[in-house]
Backbone as ProteinMPNN parsed JSONL, in Angstrom:
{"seq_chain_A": "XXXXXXXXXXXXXXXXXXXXXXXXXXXXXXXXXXXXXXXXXXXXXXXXXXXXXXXXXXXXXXXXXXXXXXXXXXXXXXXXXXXXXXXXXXXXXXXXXXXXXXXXXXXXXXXXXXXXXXXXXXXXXXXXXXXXXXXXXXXXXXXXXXXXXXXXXXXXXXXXXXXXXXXXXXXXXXXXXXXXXXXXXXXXXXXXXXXXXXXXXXXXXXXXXXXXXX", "coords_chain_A": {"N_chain_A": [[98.947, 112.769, 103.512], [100.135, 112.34, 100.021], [102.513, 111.282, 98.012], [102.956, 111.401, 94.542], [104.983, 109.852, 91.991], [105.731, 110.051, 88.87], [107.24, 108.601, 86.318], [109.345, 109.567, 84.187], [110.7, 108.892, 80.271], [112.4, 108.738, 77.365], [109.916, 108.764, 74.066], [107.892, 108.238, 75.747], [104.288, 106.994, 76.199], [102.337, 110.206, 75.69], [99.212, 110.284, 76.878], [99.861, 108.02, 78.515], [100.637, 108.952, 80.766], [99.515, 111.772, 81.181], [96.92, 111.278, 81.639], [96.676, 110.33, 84.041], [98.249, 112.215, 85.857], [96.694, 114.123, 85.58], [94.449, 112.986, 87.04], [95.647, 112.506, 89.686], [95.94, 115.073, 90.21], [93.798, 116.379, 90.344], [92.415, 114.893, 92.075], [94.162, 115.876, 94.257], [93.476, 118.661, 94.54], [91.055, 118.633, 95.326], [91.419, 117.669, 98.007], [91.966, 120.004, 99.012], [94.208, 120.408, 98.206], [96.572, 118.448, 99.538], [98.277, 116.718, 98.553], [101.121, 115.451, 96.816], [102.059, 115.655, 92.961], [104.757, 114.242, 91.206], [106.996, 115.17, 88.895], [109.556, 112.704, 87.387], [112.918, 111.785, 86.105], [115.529, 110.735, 84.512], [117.332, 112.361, 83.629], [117.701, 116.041, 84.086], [117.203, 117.523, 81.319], [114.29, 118.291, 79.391], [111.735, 115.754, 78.071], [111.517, 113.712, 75.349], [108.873, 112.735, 74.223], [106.41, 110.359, 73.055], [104.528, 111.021, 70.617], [106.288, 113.396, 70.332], [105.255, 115.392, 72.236], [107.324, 117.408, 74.204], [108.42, 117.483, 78.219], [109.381, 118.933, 80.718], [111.046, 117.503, 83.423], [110.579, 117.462, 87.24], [112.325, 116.164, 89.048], [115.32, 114.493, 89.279], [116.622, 111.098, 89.062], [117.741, 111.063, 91.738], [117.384, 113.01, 93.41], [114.883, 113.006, 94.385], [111.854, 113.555, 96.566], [110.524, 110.736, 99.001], [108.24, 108.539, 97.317], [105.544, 107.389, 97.312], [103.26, 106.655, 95.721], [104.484, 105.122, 92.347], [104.411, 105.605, 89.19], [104.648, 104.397, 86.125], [104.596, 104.961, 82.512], [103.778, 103.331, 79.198], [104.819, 102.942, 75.999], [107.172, 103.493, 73.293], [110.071, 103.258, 74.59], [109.508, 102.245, 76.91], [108.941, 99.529, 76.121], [111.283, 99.174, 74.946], [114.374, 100.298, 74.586], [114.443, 101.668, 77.516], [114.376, 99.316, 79.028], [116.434, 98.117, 78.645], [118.292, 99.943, 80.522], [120.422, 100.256, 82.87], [120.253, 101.872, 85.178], [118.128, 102.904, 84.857], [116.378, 100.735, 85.645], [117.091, 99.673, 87.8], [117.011, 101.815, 89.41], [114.02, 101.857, 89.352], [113.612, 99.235, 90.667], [114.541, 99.673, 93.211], [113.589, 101.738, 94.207], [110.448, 101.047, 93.722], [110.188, 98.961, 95.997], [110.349, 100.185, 98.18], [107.731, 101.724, 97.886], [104.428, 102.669, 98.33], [102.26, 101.913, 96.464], [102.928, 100.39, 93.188], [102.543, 101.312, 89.753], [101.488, 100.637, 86.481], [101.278, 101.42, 83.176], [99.86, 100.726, 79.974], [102.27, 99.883, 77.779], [103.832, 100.28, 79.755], [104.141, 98.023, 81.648], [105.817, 96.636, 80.694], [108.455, 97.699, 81.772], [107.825, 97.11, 83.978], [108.356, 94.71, 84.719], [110.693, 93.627, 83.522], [112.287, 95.154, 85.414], [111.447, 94.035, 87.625], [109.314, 94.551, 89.291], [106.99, 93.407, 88.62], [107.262, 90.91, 88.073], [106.482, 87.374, 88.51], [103.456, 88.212, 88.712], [100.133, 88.64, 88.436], [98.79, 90.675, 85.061], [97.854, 93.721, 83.52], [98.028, 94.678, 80.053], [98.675, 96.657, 76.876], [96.744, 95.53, 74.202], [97.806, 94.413, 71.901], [100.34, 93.927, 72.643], [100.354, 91.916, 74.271], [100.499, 89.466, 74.265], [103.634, 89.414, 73.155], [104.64, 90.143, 76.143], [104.189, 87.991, 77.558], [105.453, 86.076, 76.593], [107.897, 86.929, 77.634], [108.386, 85.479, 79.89], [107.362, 84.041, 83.087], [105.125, 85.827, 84.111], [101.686, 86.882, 84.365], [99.711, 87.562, 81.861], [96.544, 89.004, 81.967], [93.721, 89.451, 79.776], [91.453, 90.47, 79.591], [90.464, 92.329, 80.954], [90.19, 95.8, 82.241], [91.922, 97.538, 84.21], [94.271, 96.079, 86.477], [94.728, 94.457, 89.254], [97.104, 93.401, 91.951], [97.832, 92.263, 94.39], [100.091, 95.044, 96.018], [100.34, 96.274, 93.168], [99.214, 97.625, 90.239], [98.256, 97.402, 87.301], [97.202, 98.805, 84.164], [95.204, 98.581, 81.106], [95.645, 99.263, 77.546], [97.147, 102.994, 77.194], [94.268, 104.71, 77.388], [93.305, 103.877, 79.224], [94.746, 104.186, 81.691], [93.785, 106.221, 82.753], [91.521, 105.229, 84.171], [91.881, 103.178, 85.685], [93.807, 104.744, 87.927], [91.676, 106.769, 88.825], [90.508, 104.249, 90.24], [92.68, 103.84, 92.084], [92.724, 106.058, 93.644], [89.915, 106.762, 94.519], [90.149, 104.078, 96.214], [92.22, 104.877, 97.9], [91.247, 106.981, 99.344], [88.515, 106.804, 99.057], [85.219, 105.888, 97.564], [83.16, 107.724, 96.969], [84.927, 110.225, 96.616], [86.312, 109.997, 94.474], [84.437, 109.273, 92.364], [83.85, 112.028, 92.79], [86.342, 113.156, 91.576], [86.315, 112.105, 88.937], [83.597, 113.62, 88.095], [84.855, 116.214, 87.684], [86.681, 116.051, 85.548], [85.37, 115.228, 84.086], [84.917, 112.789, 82.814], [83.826, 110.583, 80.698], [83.622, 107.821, 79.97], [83.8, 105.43, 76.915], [82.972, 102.32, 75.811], [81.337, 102.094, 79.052], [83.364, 102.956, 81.855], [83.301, 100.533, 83.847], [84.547, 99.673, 86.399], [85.074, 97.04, 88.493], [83.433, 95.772, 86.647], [84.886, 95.271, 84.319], [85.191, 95.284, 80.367], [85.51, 93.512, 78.006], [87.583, 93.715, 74.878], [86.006, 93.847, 71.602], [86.514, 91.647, 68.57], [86.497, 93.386, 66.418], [86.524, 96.025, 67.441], [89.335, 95.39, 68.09], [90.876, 95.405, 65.954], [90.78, 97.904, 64.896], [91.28, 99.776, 66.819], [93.818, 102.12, 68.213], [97.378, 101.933, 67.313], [99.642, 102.925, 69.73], [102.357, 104.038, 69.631]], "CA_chain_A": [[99.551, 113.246, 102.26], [100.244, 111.328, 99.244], [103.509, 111.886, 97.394], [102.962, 110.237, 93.635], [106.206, 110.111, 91.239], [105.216, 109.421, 87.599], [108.344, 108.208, 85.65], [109.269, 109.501, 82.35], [111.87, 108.83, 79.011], [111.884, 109.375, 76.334], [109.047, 108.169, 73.784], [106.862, 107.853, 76.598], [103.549, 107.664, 75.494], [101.905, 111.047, 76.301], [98.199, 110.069, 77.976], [99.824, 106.891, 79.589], [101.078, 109.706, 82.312], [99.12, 112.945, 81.358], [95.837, 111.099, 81.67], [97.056, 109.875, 85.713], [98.687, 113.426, 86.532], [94.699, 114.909, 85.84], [93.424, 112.278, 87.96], [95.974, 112.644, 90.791], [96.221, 116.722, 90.753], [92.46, 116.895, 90.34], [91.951, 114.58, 93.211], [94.894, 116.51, 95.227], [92.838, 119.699, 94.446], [89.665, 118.557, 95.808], [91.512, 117.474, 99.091], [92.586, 120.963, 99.661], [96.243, 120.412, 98.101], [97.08, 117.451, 100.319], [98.918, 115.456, 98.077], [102.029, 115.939, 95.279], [102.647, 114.97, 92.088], [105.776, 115.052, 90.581], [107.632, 113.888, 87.428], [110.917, 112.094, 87.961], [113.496, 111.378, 84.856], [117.255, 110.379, 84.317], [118.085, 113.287, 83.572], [117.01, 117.156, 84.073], [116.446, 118.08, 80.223], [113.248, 117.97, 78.607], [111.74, 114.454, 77.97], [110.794, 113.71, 74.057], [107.615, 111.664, 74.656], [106.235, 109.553, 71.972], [103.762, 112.228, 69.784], [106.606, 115.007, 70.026], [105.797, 116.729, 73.128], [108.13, 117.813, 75.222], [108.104, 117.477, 78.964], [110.183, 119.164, 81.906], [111.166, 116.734, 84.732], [110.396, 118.21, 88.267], [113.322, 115.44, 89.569], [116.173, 113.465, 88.687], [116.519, 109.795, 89.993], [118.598, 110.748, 93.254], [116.747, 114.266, 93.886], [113.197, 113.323, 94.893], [111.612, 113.229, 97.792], [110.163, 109.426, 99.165], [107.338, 108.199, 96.415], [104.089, 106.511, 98.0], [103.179, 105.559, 94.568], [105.505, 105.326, 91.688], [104.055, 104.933, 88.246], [105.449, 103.863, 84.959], [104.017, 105.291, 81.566], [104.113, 102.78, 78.302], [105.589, 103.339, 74.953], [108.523, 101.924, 72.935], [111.003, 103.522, 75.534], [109.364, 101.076, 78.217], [109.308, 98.416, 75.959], [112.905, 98.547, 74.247], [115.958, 100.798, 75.216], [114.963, 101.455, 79.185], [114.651, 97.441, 79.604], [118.1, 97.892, 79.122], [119.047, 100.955, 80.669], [119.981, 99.438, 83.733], [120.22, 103.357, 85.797], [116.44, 103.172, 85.267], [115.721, 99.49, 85.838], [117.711, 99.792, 89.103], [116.309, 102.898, 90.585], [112.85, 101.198, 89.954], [113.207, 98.191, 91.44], [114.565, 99.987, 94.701], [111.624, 102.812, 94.538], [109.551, 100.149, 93.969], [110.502, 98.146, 96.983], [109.568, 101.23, 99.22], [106.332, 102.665, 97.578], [103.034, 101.658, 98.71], [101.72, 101.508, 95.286], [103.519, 100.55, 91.964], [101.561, 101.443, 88.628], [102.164, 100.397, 85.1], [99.786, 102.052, 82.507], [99.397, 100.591, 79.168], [103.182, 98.947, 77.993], [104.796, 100.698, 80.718], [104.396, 96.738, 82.654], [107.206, 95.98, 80.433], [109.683, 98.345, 82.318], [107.882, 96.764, 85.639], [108.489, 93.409, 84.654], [112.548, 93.91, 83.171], [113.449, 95.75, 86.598], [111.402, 93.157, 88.869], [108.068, 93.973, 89.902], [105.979, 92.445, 87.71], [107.343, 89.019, 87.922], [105.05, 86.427, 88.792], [102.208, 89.058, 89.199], [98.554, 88.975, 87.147], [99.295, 92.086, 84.746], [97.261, 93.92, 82.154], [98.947, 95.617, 78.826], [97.991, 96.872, 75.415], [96.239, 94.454, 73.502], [98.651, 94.329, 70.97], [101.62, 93.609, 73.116], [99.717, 90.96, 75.634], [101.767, 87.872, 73.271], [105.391, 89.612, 73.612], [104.838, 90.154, 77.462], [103.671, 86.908, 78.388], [106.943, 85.172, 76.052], [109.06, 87.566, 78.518], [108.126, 84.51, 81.181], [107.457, 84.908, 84.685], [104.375, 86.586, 84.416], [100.511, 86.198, 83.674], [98.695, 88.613, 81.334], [94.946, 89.403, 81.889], [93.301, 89.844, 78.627], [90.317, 90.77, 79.35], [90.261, 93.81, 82.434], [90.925, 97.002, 81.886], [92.814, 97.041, 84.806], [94.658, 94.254, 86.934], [95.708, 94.794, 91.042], [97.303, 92.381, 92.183], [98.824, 93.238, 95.832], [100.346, 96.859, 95.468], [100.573, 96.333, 92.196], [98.225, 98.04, 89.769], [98.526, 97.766, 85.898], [96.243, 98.901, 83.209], [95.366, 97.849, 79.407], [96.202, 100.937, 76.85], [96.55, 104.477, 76.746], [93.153, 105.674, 78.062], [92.972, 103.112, 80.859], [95.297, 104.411, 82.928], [92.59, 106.946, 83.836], [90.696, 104.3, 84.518], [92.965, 102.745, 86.89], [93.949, 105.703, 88.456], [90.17, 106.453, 89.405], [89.856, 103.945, 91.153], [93.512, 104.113, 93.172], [92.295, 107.32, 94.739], [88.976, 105.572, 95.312], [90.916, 103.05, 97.1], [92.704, 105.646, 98.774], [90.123, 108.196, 99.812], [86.526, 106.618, 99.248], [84.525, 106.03, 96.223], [82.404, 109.361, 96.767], [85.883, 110.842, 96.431], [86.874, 109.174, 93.223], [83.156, 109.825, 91.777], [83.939, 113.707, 92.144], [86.907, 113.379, 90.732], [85.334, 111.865, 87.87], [82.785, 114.497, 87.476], [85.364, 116.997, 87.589], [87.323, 115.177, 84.83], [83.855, 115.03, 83.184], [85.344, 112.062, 82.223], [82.603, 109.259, 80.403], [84.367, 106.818, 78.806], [83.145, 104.937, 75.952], [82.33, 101.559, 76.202], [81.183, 102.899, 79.814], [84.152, 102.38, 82.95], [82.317, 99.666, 84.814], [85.433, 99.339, 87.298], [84.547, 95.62, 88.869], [83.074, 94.497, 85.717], [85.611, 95.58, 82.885], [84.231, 95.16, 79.274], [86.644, 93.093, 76.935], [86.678, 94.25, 73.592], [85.518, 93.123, 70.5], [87.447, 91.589, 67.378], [85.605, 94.887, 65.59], [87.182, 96.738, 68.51], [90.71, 95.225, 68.131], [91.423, 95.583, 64.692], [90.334, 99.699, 64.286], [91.843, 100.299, 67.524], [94.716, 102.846, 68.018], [98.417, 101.693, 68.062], [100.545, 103.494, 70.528], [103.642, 104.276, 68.681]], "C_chain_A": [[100.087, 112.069, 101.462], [101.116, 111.895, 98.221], [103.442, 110.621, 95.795], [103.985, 110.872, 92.396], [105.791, 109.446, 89.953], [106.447, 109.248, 86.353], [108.571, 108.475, 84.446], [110.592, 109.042, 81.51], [111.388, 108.939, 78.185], [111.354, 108.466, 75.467], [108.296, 107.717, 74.59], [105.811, 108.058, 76.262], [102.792, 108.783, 76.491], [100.271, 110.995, 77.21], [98.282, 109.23, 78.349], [100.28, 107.544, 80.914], [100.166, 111.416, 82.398], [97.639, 112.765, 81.92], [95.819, 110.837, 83.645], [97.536, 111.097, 85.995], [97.19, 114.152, 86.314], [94.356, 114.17, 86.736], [94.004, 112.76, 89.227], [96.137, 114.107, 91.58], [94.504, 117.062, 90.547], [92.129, 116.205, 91.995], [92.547, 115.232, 94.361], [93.971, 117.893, 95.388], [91.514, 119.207, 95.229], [90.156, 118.051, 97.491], [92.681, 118.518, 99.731], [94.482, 121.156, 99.214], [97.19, 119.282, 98.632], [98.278, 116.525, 99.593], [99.957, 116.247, 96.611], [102.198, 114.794, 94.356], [103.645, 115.518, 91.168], [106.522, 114.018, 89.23], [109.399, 113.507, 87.898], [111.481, 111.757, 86.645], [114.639, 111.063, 84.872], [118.057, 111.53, 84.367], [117.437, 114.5, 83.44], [116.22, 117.744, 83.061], [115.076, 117.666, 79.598], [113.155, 116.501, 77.894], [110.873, 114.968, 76.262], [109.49, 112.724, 73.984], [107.243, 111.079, 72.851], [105.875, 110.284, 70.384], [104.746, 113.299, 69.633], [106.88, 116.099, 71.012], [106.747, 116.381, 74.126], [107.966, 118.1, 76.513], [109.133, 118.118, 79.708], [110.297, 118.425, 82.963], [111.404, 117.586, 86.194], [111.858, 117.737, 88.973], [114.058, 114.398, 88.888], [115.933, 112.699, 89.529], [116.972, 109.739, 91.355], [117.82, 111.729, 93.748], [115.286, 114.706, 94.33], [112.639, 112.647, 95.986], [111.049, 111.609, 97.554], [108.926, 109.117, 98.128], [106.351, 107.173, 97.487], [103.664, 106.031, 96.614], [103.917, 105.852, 93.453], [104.168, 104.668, 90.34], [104.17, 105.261, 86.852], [103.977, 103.978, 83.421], [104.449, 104.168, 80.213], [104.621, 103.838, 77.322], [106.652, 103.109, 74.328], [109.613, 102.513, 73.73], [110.977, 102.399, 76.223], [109.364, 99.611, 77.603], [111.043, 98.008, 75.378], [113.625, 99.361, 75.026], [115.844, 100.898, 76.889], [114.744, 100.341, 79.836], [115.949, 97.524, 79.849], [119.493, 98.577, 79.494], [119.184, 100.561, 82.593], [120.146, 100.597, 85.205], [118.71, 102.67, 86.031], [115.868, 102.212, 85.914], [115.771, 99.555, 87.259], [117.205, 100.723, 89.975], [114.596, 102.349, 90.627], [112.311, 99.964, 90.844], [113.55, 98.723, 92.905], [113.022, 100.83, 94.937], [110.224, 102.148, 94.368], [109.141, 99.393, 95.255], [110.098, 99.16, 98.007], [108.113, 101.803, 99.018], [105.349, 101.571, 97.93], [102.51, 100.786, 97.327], [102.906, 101.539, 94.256], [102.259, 100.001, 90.693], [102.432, 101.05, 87.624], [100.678, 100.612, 84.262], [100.163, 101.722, 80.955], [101.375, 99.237, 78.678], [104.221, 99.117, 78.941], [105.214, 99.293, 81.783], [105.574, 96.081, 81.893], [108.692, 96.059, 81.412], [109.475, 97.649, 83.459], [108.691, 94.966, 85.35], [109.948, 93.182, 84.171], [112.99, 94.587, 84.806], [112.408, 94.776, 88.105], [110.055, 93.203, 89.442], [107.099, 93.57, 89.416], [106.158, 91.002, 87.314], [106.553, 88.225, 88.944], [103.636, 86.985, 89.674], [101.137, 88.572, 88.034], [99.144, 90.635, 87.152], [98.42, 92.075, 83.802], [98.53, 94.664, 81.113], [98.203, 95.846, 78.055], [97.647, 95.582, 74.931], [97.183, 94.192, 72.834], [100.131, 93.532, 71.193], [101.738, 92.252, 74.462], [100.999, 89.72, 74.883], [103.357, 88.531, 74.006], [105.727, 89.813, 74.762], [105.015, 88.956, 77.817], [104.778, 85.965, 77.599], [107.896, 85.489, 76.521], [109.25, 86.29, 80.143], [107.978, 85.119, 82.804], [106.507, 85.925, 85.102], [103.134, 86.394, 83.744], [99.705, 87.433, 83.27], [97.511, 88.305, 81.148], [94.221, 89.706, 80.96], [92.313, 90.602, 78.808], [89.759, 91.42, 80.633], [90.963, 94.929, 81.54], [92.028, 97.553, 82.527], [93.051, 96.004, 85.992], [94.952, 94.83, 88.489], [95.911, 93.203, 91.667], [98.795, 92.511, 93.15], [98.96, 95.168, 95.644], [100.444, 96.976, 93.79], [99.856, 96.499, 90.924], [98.899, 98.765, 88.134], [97.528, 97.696, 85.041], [96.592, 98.411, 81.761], [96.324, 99.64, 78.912], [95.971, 102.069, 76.955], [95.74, 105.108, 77.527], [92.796, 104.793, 79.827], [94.284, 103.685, 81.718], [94.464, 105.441, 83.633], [91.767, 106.348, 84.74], [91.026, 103.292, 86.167], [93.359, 103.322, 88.233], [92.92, 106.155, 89.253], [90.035, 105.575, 90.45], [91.001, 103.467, 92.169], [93.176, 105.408, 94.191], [91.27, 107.36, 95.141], [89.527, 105.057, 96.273], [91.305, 103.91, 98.229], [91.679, 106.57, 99.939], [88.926, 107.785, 99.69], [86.351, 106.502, 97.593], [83.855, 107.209, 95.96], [83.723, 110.494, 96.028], [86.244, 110.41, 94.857], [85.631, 109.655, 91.713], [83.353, 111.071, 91.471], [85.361, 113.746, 91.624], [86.58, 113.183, 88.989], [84.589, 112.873, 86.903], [83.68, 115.81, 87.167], [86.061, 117.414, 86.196], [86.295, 115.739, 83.918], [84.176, 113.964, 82.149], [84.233, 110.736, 81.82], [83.284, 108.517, 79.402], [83.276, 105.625, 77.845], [83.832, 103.387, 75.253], [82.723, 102.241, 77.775], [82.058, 102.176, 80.721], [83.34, 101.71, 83.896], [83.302, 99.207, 86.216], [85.719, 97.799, 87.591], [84.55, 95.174, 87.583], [83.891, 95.168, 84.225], [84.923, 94.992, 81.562], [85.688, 94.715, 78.097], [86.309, 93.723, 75.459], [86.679, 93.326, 72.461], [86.428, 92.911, 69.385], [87.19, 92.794, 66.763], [87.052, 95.423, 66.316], [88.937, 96.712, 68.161], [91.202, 95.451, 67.051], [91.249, 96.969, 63.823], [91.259, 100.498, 65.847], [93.482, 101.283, 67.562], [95.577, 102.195, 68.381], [99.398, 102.131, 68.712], [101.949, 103.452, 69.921], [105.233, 103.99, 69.607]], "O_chain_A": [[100.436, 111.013, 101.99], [100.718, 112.846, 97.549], [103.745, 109.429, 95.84], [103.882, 112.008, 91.934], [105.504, 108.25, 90.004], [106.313, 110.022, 85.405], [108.104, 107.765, 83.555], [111.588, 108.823, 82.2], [110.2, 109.188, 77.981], [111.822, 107.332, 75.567], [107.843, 106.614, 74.286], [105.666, 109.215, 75.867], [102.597, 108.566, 77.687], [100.204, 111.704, 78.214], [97.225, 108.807, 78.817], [100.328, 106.919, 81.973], [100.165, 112.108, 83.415], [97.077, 113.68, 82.521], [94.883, 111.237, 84.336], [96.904, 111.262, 87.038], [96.762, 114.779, 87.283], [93.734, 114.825, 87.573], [93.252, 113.376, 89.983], [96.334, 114.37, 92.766], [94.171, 118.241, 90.666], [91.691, 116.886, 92.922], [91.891, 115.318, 95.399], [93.756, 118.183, 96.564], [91.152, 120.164, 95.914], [89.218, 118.049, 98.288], [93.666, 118.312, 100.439], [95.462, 121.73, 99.689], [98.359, 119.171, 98.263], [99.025, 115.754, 100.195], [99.678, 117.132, 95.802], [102.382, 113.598, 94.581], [103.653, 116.589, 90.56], [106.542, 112.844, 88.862], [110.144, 114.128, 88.658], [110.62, 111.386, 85.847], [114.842, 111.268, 86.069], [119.133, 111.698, 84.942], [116.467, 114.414, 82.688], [115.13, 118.288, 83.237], [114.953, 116.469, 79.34], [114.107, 116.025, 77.275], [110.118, 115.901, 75.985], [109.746, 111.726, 73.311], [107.78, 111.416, 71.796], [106.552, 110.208, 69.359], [104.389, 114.227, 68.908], [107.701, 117.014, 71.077], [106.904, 115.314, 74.72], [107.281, 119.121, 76.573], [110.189, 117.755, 79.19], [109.394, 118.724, 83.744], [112.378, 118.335, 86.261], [112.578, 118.62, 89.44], [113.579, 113.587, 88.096], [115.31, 112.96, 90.558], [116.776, 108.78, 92.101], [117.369, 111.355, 94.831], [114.713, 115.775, 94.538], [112.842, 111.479, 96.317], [111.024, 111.114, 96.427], [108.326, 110.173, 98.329], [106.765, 106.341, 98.294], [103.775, 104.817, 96.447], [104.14, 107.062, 93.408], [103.368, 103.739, 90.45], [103.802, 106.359, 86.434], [102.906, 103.376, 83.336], [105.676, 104.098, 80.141], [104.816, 105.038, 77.515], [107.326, 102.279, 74.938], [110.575, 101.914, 73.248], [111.92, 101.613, 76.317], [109.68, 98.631, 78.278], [111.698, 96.966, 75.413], [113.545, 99.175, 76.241], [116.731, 100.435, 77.606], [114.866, 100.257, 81.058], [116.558, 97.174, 80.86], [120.687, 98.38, 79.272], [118.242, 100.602, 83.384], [120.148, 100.043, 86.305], [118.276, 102.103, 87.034], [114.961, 102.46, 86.708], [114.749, 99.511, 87.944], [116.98, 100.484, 91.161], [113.954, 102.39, 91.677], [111.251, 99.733, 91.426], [112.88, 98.248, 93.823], [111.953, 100.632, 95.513], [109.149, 102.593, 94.77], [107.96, 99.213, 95.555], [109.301, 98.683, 98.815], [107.457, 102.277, 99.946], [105.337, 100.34, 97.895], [102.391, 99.574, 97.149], [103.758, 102.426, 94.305], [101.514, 99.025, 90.613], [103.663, 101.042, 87.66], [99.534, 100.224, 84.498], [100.926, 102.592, 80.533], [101.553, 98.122, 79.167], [105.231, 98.421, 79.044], [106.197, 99.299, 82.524], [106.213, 95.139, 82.364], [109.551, 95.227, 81.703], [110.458, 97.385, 84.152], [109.542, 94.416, 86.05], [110.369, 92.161, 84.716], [114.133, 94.382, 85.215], [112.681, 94.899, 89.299], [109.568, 92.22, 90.001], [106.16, 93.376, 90.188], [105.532, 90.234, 86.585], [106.125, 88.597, 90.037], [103.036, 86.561, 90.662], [101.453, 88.201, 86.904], [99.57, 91.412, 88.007], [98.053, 91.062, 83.205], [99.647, 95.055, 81.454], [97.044, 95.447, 78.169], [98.286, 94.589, 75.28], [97.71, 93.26, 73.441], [100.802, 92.856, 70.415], [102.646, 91.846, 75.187], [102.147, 89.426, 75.216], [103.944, 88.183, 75.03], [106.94, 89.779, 74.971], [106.045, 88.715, 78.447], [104.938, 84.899, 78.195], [108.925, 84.86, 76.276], [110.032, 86.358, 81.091], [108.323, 86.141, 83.396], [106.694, 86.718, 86.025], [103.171, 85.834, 82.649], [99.146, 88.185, 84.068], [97.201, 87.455, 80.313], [93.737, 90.769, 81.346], [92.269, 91.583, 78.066], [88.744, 91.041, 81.217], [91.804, 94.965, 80.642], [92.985, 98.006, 81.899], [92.178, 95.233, 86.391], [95.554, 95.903, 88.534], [95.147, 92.245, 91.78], [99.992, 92.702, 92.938], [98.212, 96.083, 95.296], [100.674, 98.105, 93.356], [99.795, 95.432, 90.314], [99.525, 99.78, 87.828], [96.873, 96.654, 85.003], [97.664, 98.013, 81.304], [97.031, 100.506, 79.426], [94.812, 102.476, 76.874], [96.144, 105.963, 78.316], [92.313, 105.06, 80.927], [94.445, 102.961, 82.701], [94.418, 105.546, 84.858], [91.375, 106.789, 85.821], [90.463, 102.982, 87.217], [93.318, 102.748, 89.321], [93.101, 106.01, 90.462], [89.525, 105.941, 91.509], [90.612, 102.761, 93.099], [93.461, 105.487, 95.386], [91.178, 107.951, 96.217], [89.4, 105.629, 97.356], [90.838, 103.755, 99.358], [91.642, 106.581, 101.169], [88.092, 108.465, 100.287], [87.093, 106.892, 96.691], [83.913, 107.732, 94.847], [83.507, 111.335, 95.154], [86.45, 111.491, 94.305], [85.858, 110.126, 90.599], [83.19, 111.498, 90.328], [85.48, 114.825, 91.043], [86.64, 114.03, 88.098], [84.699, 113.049, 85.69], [83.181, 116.543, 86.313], [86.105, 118.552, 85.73], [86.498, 116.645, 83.109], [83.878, 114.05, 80.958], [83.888, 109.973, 82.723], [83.392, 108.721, 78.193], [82.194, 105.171, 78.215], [84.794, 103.283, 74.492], [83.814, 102.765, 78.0], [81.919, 100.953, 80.737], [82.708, 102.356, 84.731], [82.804, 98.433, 87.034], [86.614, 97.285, 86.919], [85.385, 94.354, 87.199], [83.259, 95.459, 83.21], [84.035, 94.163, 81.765], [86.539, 95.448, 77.595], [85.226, 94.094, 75.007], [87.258, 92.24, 72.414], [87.173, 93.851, 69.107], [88.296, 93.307, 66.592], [88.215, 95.299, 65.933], [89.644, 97.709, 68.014], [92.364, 95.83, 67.198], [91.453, 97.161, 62.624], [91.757, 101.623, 65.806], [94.285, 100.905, 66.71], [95.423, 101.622, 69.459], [100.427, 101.657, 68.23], [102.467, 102.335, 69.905], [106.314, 104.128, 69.034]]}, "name": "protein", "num_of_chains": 1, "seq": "XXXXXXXXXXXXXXXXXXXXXXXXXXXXXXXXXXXXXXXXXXXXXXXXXXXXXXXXXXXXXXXXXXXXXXXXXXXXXXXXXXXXXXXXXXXXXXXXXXXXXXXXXXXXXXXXXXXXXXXXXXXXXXXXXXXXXXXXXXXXXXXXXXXXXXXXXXXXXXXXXXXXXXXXXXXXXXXXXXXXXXXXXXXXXXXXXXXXXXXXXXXXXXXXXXXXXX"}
């Protein structure tokens, strides 16, 4: 069993954690139920995420069971106010320090890298935000992966890559056949195609029409 805690606040962006809770409750579903995922927050009330919606937290920071992987959604929460909310910083660097896996999905490697585990790791981020990470010192951004592992430590570019990422942690976990039907389940085909291994940098074209995560 595989207990995975997906961290929210508010302005979180919404498919840097909705796109990883499909991957991990689709893959839990295909292994009979085996595995939970749950949301974890500061506080019980409804989280305001980036777009608007509104989320319910399953657990507060003291009230959830042990985390096997813990992982951290971008958005200007993770880059500005919970850097310096030091409740949150603090409960991640301990729940960090126990979980097998720690994720960071798009600027969510900000929050890893302000509360500790992302210092002197290889990390991916949003394109956009690769400069203001890598002037935070103490850490080396990947430009050009979609996503980065580096030990337990598994961070994607923007937004849609954390599916991407995700994919292939429950790969990792369970098999590639396993990961594949999640995939198909997903009916997920991403565009330029998820090559895993061989990530696909993108193009000046690419970078300058691309979406900015709010």
């Amino acid at each position: 069993m595989t207990t995975y805690g997906i961290l929210l606040f508010d302005s979180a962006q919404e498919l840097d954690f909705t796109g990883p809770w499909e991957v991990f409750t689709t893959s839990s579903g295909l292994r009979g139920g085996a595995d939970d995922v749950l949301l974890v927050a500061e506080r019980s009330a409804p989280v305001r995420c980036s777009q608007g919606m509104r989320v319910l937290p399953d657990h507060g920071l003291d009230d959830h069971p042990p985390l096997d992987v813990v992982l951290v959604p971008g958005g200007r929460g993770a880059r500005e106010a919970e850097t310096r909310n030091e409740r949150i910083t603090g409960w991640l660097t301990d729940t960090a320090a126990r979980a097998a896996w720690v994720l960071g999905v798009c600027t969510g490697t900000f929050l890893l890298h302000a509360a500790g585990p992302a210092r002197s790791r290889r990390v991916a981020t949003h394109w956009q935000y690769e400069d203001a990470l890598e002037e935070r010192g103490d850490v080396t951004v990947v430009r050009d992966a979609r996503y980065v592992v580096d030990g337990n430590l598994l961070t994607s570019q923007g937004v849609s890559a954390g599916i991407d990422s995700t994919l292939w942690l429950v790969g990792h976990l369970h098999g590639r056949e396993h990961a594949r039907a999640v995939r198909r389940a997903l009916q997920y085909d991403s565009a330029p195609p998820c090559l895993a291994d061989e990530p696909v940098p993108l193009s000046p074209a690419d970078r300058e029409t691309e979406y900015r995560p709010t």
